[in-house]
N, C-alpha and C positions, 0 to 999 in steps of 0.2 A: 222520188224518194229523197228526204232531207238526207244529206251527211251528219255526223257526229261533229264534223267542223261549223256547218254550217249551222247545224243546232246552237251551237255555240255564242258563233257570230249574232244568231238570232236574240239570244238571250243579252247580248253585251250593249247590241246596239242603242236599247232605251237608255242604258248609263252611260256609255260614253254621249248621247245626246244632252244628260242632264248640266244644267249650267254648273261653271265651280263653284263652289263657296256652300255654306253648310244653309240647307233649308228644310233638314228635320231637327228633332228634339229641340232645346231649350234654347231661346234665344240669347247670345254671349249678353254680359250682364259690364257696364263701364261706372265706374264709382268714383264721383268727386268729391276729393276734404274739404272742411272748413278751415275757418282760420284756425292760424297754431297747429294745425293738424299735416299728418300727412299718411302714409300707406299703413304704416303700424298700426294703430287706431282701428281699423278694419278688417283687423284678422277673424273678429268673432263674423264678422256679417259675411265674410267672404267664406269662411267655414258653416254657419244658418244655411247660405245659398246652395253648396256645394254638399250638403247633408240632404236637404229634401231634391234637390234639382240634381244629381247626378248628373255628369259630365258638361256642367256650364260653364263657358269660357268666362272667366271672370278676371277684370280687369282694372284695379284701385290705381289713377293714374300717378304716376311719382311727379309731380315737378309742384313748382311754390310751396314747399312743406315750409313748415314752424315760421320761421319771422320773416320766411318768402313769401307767404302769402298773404302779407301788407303793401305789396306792389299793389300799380292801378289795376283794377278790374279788366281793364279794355285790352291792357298789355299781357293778361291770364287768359283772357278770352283766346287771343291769336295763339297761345302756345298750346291751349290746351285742345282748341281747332288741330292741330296737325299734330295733334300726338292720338286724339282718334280718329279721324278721318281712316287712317288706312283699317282699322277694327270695323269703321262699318262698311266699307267698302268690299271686304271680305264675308258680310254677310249680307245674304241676297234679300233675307226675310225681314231683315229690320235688328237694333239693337235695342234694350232697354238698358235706361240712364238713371243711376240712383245717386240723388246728391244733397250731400250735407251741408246745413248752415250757408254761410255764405258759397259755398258751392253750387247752391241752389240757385243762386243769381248769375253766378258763372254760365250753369247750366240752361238759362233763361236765354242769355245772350247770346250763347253760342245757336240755341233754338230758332233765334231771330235774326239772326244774320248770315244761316247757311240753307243755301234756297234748295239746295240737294240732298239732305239728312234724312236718316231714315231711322230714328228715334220710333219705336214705336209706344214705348211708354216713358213717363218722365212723371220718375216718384221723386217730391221734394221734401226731405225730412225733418224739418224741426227748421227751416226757411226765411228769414227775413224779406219774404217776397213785397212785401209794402213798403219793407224798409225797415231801421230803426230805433230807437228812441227810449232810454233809459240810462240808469245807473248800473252797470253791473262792475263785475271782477274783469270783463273780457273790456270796459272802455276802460279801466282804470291800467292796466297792461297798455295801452297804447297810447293816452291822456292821460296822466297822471294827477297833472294839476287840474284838472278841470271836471265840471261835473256834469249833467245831461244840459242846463239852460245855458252853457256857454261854448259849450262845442260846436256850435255857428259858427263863433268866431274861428273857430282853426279848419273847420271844413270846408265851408262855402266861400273859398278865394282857391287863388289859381295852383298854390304848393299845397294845401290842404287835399284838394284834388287827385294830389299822389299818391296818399293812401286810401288803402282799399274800404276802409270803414266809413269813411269822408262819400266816399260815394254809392253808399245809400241810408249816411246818415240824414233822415227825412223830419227835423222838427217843426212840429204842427204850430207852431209859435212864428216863425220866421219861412212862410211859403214863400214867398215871392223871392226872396234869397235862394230856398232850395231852387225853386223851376228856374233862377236866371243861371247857378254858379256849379250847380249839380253836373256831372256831365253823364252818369251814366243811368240811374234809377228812372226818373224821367223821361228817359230816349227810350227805355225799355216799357215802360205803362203807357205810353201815349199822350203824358201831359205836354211835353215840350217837342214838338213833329221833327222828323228828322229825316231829308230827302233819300236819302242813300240807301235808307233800313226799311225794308218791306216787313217789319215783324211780324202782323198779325197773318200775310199770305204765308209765310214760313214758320212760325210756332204753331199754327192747325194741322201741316202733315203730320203730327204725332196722333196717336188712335187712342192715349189716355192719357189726364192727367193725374194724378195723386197727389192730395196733402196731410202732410202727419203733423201734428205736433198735440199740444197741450199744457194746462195752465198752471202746470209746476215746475216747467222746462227752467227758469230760472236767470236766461238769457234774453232769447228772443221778447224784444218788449216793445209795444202788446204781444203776447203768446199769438195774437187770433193773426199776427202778420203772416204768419205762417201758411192763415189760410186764408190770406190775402184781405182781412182787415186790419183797421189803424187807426188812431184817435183823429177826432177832430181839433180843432182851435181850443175846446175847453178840455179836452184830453178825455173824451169820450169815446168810447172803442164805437166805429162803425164799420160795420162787419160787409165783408165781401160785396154781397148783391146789392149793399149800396152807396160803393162806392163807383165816385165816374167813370172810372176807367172801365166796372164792370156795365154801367149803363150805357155808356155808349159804345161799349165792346173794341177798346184801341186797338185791344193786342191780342182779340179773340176767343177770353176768358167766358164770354157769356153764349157765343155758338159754340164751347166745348158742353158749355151744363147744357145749354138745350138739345144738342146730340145726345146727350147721356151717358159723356166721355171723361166727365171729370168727379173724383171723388174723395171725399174728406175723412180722413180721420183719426177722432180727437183721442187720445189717450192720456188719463192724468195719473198723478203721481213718477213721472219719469224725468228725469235731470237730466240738463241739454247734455250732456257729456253722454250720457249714458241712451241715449237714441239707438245707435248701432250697435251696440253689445246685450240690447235686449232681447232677447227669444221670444216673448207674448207681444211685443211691438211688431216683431217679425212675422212671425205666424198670423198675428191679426190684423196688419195693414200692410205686408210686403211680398209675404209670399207667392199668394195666388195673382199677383199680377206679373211673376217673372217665367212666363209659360211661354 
């Protein structure tokens, strides 16, 4: 005959076997800004999240906000590696990573060069994933004098390199300058090999990808960079499946579509700023992937 202890004990044993860290409900949710941006900016998306997702660890990381985050990409990557590292280490099932603008290239990198993340989804929202290449309000903040066909000149040398826009500003006029002087966009696509960086073995453990944007965003130029198309030499958008990088699969963009792991979408009328504070953007390209 069992005891009422023993009963007990019987009952406890399966939880005290279970591992720590949280591997029901919703998985914790890590949010990277763009430029100029920092945790403010994300209070609507952090409240969307926390409205339909009940109790999801939600986490907008603080560091490079406003004119911090014109440092180099490479030197954001390593900070913003060990400020989540311990968020996903605490969750056993996987984290998903939602990031903004050039966040999204942070978000890439950091994908590519941590052989042990356990990202399970990585939504990229309104994304310079190709790169750059225009006139806006957001170059003219940062180059003043200058306007898309001469920002070669201040990016592709060795100080130009220090800001964060330099390194993935991609113009289709001057390749051979980006692939020799670029340090970061490149080593991330596959154009210029980089022994150290196993990208494409470590950006496939993610189980989806997601891309948002669309053609009134106002920034991102081409809009389709977003979804990983970019002009060619006569400034002709070519779109994703056929560009090199997706044909010969550098960094593993083309075994996530053939898994059936990666997913687009386009929403217009929305203004790059206003990405994250929209509700039908949310509801219709973000929610149901933060389960």
């Amino acid at each position: 005959m069992t005891t009422p202890i023993a009963a007990i004990l019987l009952l406890l044993v399966p939880v005290l076997l279970l591992p720590r860290g949280r591997v029901d409900g919703y998985r914790p949710v890590i949010i990277v800004h763009g430029l100029f941006d920092g945790p403010k900016q994300f209070q609507k998306m952090v409240l969307f999240i926390k409205k339909t997702h009940p109790g999801t660890e939600v986490t907008v990381v603080d560091m490079y906000n406003h004119m911090s985050s014109l440092k180099p990409l490479w030197k954001q990557v390593q900070g913003f590696h060990l400020a989540i590292e311990p968020i996903m280490m605490k969750a056993l099932d996987g984290v998903h990573m939602l990031c903004f603008s050039q966040g999204g290239l942070i978000c890439r990198a950091l994908l590519s060069t941590m052989p042990n993340h356990n990202i399970h989804t990585f939504i990229a929202l309104s994304s310079p994933l190709a790169g750059q290449y225009g006139d806006t309000d957001y170059l003219q903040r940062v180059f003043p004098s200058f306007m898309k066909t001469t920002v070669f000149r201040v990016c592709y040398n060795r100080v130009g390199q220090k800001v964060s826009i330099c390194q993935y500003w991609n113009d289709p006029h001057h390749r051979s300058s980006y692939l020799k002087n670029n340090k970061f966009l490149p080593l991330l696509n596959g154009d210029t090999p980089h022994s150290k960086l196993k990208c494409k073995e470590n950006f496939l453990r993610i189980k989806k990808l997601v891309l948002i944007g669309g053609p009134d965003d106002g920034v991102i130029t081409p809009w389709q960079s977003s979804h990983f198309g970019f002009y060619d030499s006569k400034e002709h958008v070519v779109e994703m499946r056929n560009q090199e990088f997706y044909r010969n699969d550098t960094f593993g963009l083309k075994t996530l579509s053939a898994r059936g792991d990666l997913s687009l979408c386009l929403r217009a009328g929305v203004k790059h700023i206003h990405w994250h504070s929209n509700f039908t953007v949310f509801t219709d390209c973000i929610e149901n992937w933060l389960t």
